[in-house]
Each structure stands twice: as C-alpha cells, then as structure tokens.
N, CA, C and O atoms as CSV, one atom per row, in Angstrom:
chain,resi,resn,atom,element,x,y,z
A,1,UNK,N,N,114.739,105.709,56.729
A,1,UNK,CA,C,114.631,105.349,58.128
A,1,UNK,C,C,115.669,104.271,58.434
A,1,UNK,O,O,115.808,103.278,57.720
A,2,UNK,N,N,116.419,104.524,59.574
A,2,UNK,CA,C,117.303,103.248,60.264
A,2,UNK,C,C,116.683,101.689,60.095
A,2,UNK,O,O,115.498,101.428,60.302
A,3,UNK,N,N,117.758,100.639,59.657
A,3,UNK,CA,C,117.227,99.694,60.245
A,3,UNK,C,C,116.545,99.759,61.737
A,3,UNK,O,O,115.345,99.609,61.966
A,4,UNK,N,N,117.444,99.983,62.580
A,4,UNK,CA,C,117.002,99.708,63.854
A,4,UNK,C,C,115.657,99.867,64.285
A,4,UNK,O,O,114.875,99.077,64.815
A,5,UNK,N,N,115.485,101.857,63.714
A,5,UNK,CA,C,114.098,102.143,64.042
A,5,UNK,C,C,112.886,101.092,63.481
A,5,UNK,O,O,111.851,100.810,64.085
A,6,UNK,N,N,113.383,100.520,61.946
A,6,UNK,CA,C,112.418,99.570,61.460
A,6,UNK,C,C,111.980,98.595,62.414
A,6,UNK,O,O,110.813,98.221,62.525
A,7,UNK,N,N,113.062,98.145,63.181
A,7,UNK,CA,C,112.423,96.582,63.987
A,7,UNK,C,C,112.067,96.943,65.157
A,7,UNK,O,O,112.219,96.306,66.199
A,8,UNK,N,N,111.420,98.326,64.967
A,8,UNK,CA,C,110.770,98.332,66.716
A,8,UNK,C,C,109.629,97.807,66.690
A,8,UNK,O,O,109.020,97.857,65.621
A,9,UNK,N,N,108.947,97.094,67.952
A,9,UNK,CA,C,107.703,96.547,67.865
A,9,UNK,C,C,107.166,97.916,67.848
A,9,UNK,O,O,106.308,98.042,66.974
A,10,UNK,N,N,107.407,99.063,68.580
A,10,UNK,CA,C,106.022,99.849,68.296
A,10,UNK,C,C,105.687,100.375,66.937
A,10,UNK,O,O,104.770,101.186,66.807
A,11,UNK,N,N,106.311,99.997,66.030
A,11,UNK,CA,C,105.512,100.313,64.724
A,11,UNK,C,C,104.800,99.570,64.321
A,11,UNK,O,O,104.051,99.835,63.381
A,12,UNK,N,N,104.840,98.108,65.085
A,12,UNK,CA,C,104.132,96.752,64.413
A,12,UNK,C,C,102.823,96.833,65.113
A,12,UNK,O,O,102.017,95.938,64.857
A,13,UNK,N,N,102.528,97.633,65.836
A,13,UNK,CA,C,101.256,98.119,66.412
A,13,UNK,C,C,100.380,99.315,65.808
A,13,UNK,O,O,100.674,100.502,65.662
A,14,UNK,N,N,98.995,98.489,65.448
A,14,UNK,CA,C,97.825,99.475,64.704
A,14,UNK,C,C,97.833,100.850,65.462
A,14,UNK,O,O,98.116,101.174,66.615
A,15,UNK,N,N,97.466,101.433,64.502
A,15,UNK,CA,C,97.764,102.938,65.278
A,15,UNK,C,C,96.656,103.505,66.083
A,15,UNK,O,O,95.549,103.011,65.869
A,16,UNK,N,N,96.753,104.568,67.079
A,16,UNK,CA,C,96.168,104.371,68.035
A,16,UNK,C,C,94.418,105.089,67.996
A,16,UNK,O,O,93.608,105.383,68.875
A,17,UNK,N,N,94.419,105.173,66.000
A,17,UNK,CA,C,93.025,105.834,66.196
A,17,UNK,C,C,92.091,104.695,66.102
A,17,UNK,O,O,90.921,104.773,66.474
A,18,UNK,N,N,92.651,103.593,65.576
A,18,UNK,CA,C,91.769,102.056,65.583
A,18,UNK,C,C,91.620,101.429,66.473
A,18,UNK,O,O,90.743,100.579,66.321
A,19,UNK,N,N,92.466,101.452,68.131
A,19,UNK,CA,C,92.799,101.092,69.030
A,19,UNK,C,C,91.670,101.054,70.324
A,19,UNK,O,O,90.984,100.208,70.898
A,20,UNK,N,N,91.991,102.872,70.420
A,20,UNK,CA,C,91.431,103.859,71.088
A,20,UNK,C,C,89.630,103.195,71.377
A,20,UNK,O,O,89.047,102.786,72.381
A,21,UNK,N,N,89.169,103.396,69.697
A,21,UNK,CA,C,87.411,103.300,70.307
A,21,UNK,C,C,87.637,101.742,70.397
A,21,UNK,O,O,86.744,101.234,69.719
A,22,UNK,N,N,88.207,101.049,70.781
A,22,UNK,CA,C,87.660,99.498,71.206
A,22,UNK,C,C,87.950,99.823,72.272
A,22,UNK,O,O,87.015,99.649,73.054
A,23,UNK,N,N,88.866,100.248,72.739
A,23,UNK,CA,C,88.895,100.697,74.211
A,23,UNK,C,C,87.856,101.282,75.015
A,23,UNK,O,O,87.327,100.941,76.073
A,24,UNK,N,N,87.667,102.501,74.036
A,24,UNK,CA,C,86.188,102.678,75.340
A,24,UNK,C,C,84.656,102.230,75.163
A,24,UNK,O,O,83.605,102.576,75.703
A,25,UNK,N,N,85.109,101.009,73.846
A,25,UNK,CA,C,84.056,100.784,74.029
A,25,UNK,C,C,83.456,99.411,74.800
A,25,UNK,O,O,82.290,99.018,74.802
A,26,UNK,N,N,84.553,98.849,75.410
A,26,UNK,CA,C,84.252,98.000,76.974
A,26,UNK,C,C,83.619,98.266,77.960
A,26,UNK,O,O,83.617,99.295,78.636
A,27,UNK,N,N,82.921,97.102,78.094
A,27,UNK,CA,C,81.836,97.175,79.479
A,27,UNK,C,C,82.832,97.914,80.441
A,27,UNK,O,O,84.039,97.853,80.203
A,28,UNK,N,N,82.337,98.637,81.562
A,28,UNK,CA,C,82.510,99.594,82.307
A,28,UNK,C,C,81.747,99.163,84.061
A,28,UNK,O,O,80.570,99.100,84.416
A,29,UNK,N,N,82.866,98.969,84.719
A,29,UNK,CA,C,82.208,97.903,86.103
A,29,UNK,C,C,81.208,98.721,86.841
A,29,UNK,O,O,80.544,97.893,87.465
A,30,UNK,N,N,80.643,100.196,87.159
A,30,UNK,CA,C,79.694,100.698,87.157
A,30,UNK,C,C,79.095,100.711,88.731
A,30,UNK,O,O,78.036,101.192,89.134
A,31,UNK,N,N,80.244,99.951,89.540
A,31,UNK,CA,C,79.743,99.841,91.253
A,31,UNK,C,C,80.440,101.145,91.396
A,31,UNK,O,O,81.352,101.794,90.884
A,32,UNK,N,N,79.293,101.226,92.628
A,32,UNK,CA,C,79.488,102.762,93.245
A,32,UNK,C,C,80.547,103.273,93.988
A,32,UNK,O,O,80.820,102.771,95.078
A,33,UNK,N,N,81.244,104.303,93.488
A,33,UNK,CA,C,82.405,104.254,94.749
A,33,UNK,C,C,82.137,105.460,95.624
A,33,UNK,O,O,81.132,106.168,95.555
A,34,UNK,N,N,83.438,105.650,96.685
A,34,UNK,CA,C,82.837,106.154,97.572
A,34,UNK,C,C,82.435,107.577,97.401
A,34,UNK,O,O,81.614,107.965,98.232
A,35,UNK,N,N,82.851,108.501,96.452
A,35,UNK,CA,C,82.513,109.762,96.109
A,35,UNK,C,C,80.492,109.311,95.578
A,35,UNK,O,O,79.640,110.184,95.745
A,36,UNK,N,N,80.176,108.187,95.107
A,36,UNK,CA,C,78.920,107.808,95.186
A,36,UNK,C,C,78.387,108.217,93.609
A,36,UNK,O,O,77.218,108.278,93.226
A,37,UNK,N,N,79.260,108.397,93.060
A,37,UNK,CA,C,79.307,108.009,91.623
A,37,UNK,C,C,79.550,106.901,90.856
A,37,UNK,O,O,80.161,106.095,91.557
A,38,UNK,N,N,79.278,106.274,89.240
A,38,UNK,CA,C,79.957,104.859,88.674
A,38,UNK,C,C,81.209,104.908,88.840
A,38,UNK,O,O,81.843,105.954,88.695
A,39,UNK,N,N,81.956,103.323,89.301
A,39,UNK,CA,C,83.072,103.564,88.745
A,39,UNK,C,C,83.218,103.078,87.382
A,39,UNK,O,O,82.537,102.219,86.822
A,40,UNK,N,N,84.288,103.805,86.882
A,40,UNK,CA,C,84.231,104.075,85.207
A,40,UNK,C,C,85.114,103.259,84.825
A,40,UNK,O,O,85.144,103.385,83.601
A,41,UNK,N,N,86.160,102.178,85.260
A,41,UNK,CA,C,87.099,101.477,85.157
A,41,UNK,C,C,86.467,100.345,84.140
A,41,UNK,O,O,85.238,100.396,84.077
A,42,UNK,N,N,87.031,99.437,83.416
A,42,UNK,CA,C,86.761,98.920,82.449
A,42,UNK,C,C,86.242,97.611,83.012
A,42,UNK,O,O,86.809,97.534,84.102
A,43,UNK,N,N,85.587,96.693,82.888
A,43,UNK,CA,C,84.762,95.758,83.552
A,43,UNK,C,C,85.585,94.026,82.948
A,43,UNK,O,O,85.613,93.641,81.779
A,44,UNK,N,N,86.148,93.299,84.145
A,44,UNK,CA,C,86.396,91.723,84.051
A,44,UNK,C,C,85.003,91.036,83.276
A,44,UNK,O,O,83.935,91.537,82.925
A,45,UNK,N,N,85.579,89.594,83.187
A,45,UNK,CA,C,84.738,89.032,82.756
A,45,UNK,C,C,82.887,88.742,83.540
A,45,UNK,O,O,81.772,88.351,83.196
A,46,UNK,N,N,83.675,89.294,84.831
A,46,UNK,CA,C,82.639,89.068,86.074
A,46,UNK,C,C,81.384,90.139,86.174
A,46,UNK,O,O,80.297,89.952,86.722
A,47,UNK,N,N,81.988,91.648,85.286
A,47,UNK,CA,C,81.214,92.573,84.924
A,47,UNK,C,C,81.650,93.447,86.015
A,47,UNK,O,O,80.953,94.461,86.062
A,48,UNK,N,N,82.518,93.404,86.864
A,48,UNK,CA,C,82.946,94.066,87.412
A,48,UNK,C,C,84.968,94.646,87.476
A,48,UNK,O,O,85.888,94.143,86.832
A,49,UNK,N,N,85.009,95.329,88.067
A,49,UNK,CA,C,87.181,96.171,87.887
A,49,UNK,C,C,87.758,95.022,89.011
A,49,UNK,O,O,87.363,94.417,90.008
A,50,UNK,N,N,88.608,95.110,88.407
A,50,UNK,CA,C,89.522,94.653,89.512
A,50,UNK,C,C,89.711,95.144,90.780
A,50,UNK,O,O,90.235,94.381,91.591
A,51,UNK,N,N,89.317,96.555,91.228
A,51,UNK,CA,C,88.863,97.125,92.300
A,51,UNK,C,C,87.559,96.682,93.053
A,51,UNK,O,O,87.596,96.726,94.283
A,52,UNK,N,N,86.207,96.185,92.323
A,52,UNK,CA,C,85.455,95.615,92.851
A,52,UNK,C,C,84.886,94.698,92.683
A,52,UNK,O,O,83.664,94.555,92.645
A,53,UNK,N,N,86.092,93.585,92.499
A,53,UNK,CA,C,85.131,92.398,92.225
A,53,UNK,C,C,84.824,91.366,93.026
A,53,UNK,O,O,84.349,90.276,92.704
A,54,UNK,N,N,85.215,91.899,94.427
A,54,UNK,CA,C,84.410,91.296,95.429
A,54,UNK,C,C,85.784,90.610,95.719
A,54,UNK,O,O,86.837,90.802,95.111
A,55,UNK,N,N,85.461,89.413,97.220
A,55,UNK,CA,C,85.985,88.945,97.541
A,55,UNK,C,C,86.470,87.515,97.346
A,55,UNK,O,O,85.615,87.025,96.609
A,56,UNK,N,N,87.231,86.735,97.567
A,56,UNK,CA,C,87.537,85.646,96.599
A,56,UNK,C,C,86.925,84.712,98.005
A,56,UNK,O,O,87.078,84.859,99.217
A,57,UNK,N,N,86.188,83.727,97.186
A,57,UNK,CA,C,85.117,82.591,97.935
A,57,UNK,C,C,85.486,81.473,98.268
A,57,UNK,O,O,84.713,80.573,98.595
A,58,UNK,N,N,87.207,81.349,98.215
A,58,UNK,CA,C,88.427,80.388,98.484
A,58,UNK,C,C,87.975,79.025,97.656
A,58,UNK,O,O,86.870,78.791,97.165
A,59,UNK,N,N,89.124,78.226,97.649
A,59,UNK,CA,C,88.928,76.846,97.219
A,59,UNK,C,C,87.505,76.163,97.108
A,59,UNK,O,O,86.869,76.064,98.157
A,60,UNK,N,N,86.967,75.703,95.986
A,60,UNK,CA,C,86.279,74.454,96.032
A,60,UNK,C,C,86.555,72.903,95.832
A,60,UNK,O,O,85.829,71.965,96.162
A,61,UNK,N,N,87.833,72.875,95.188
A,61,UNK,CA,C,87.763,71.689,94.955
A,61,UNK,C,C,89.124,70.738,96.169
A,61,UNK,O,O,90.138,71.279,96.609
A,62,UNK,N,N,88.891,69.950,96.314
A,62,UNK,CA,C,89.263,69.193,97.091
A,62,UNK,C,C,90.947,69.032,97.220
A,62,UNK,O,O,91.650,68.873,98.217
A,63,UNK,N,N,91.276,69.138,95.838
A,63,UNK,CA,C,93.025,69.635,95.702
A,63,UNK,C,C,93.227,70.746,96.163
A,63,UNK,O,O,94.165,70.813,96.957
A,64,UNK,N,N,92.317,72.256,95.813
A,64,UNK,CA,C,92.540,73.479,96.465
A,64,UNK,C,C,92.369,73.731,97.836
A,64,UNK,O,O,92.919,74.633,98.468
A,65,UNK,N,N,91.572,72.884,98.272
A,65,UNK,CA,C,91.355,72.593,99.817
A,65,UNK,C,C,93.135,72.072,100.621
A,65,UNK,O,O,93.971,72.490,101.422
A,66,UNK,N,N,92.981,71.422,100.109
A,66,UNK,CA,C,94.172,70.520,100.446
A,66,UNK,C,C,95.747,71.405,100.852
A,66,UNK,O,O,96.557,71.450,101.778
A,67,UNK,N,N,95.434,72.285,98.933
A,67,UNK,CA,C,97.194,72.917,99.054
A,67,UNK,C,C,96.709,74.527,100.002
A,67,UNK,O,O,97.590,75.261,100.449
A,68,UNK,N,N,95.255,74.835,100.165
A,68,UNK,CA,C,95.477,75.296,101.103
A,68,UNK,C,C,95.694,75.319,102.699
A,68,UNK,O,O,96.265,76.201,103.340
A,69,UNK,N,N,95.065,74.064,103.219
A,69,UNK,CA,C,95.761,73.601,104.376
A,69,UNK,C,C,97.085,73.258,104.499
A,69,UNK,O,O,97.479,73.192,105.663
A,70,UNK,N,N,98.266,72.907,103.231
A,70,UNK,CA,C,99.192,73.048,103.594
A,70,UNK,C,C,100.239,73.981,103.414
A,70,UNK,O,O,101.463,73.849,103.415
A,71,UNK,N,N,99.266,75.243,103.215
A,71,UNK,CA,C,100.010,76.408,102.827
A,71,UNK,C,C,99.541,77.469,104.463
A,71,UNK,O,O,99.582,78.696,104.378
A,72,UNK,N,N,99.290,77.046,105.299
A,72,UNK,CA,C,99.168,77.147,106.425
A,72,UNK,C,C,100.095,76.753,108.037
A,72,UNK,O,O,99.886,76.994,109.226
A,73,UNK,N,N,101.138,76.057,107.277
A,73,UNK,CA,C,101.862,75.975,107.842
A,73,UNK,C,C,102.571,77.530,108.544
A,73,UNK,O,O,102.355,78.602,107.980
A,74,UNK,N,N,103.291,77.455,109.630
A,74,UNK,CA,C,103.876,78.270,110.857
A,74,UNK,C,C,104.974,78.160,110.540
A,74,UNK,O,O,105.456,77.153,111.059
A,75,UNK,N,N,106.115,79.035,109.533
A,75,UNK,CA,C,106.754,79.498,109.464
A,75,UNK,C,C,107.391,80.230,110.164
A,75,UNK,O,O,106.811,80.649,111.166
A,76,UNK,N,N,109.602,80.910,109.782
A,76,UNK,CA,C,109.940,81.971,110.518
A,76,UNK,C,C,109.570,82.079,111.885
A,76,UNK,O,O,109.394,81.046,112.532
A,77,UNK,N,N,109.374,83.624,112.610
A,77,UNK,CA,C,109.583,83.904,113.547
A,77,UNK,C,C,108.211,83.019,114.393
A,77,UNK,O,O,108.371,82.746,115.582
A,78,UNK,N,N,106.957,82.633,113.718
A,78,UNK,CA,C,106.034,82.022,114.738
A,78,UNK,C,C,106.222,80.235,114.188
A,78,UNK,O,O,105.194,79.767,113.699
A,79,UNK,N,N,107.262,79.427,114.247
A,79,UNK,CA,C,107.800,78.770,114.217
A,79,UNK,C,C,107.868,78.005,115.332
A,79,UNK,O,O,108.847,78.443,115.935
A,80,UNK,N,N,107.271,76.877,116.126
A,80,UNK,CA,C,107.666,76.419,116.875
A,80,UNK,C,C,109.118,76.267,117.540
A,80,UNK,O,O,109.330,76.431,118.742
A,81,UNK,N,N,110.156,75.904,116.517
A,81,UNK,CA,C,111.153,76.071,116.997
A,81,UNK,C,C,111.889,77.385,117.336
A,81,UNK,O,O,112.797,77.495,118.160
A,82,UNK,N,N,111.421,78.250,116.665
A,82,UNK,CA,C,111.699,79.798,117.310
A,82,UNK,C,C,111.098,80.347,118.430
A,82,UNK,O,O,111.381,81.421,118.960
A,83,UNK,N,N,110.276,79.569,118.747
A,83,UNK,CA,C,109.565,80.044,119.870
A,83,UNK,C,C,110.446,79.257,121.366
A,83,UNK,O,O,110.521,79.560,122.557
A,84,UNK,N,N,110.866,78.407,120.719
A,84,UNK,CA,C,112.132,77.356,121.564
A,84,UNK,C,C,113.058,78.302,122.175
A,84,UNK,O,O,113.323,78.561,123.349
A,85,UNK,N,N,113.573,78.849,120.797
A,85,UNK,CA,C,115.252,79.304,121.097
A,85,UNK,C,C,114.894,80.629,121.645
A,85,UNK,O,O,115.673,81.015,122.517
A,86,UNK,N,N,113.683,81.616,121.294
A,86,UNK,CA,C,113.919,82.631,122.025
A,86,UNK,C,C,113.233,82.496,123.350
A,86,UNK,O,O,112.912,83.634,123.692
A,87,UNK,N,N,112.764,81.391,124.489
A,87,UNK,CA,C,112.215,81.142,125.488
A,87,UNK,C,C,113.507,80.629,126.232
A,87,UNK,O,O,113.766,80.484,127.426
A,88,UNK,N,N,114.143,80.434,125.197
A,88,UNK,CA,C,115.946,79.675,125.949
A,88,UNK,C,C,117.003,80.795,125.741
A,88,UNK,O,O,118.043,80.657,126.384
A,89,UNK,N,N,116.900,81.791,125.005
A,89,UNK,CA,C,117.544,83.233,124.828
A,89,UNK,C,C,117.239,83.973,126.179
A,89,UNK,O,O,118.103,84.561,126.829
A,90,UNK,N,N,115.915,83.879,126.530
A,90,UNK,CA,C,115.203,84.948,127.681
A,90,UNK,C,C,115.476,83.790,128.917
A,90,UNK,O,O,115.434,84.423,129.972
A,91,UNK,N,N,115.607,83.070,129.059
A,91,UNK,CA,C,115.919,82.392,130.457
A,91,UNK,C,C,117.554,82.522,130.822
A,91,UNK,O,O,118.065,82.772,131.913
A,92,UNK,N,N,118.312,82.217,129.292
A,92,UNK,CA,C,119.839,83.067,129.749
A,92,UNK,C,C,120.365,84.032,130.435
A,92,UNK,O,O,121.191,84.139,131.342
A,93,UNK,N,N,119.029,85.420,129.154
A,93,UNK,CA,C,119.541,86.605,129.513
A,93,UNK,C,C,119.261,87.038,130.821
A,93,UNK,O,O,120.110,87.663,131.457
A,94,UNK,N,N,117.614,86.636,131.516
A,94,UNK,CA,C,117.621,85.979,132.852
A,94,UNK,C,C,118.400,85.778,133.790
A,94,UNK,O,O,118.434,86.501,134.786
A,95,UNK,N,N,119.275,84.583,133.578
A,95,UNK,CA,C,120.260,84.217,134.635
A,95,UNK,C,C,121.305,85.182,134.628
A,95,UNK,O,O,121.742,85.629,135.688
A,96,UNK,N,N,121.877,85.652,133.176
A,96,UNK,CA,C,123.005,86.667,133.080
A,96,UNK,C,C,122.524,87.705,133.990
A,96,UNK,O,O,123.308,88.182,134.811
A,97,UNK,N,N,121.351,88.089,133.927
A,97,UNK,CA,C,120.827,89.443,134.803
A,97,UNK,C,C,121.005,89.312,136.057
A,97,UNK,O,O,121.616,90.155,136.715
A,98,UNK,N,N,120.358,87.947,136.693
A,98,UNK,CA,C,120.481,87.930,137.816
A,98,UNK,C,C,122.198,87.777,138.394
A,98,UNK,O,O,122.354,88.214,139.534
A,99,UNK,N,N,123.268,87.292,137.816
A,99,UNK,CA,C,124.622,86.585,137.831
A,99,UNK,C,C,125.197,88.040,138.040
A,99,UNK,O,O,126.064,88.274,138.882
A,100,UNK,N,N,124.599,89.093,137.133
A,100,UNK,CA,C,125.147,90.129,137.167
A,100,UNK,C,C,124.963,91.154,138.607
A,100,UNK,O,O,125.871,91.879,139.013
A,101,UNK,N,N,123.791,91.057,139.174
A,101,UNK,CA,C,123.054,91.396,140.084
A,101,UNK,C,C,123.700,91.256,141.394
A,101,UNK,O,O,123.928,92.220,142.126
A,102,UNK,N,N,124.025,89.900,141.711
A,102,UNK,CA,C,125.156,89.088,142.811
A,102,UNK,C,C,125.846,89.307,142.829
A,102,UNK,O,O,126.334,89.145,143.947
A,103,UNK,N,N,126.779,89.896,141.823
A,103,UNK,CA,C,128.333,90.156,142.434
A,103,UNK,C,C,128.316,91.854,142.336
A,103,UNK,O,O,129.298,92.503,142.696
C-alpha cells in the first residue's frame, strides 16, 4: 500500500461494524411529527432533535440581557441616518419633478 494511502485519517477510524450499533443505539427524540408518527432522529441532551427542541427561552443572566439589548441596535437601511438621506433623496427628486414640470 502507498505511503499516502497509509496517512489517511479514514483508516484511523474503527470500522463501521463497531460504530454503526452505538449509533442506533441513542436515545431517539420521539415528538410527534406532522405525518403523526415518532420522530426517529437521534435525541440532544434535552431528550429531544434538533428539530424539536423547542424554543430558546432567551437570556437569563444579566450579561446576556445586556449583550442582548445591545445587539438591537438599528442598523443599514432602518438606520436613522438612512432614513435622513433617503427623506432628502425624495424631496430632491421632488423638486427635480416639479423643476421639470415648469419649463
């Protein structure tokens, strides 16, 4: 066999008949989906998939509070100051309209 082939990681990996049954043998998140059967997806620590593990119950602690109020800031296009320049864009194009209108 090649060096090369030697230093592939995938040979440094147990093979996949030792693998396999730890795999299915993980908790299984088991909420109903909409066909109204388990779902069969493999279960978080929460006992539920990453598909249903509900909704996130935001910040508790007082730092997470915090960096989320200032991750709330008004960015880009709803930007106070964008809201400036295009209220001063539309009063131009405005006058241009009307300037155009008069003669």
């Amino acid at each position: 066999m090649p060096e090369k082939v030697k230093d592939n990681p995938m040979h440094r990996l147990p093979d996949w008949r030792i693998t396999l049954p730890l795999a299915q043998a993980c908790l299984r998140c088991g909420a109903r989906t909409r066909s109204g059967a388990a779902c069969k997806a493999s279960a978080m620590l929460d006992g539920r998939c990453r598909m249903h593990g509900g909704k996130s119950t935001g910040p508790k602690t007082a730092e997470g509070l915090e960096r989320i109020r200032r991750a709330r800031t008004r960015h880009g296009c709803y930007s106070e100051e964008y809201r400036r320049m295009m209220k001063a864009v539309r009063a131009l194009s405005a006058d241009a309209s009307r300037l155009i209108d008069e003669t």
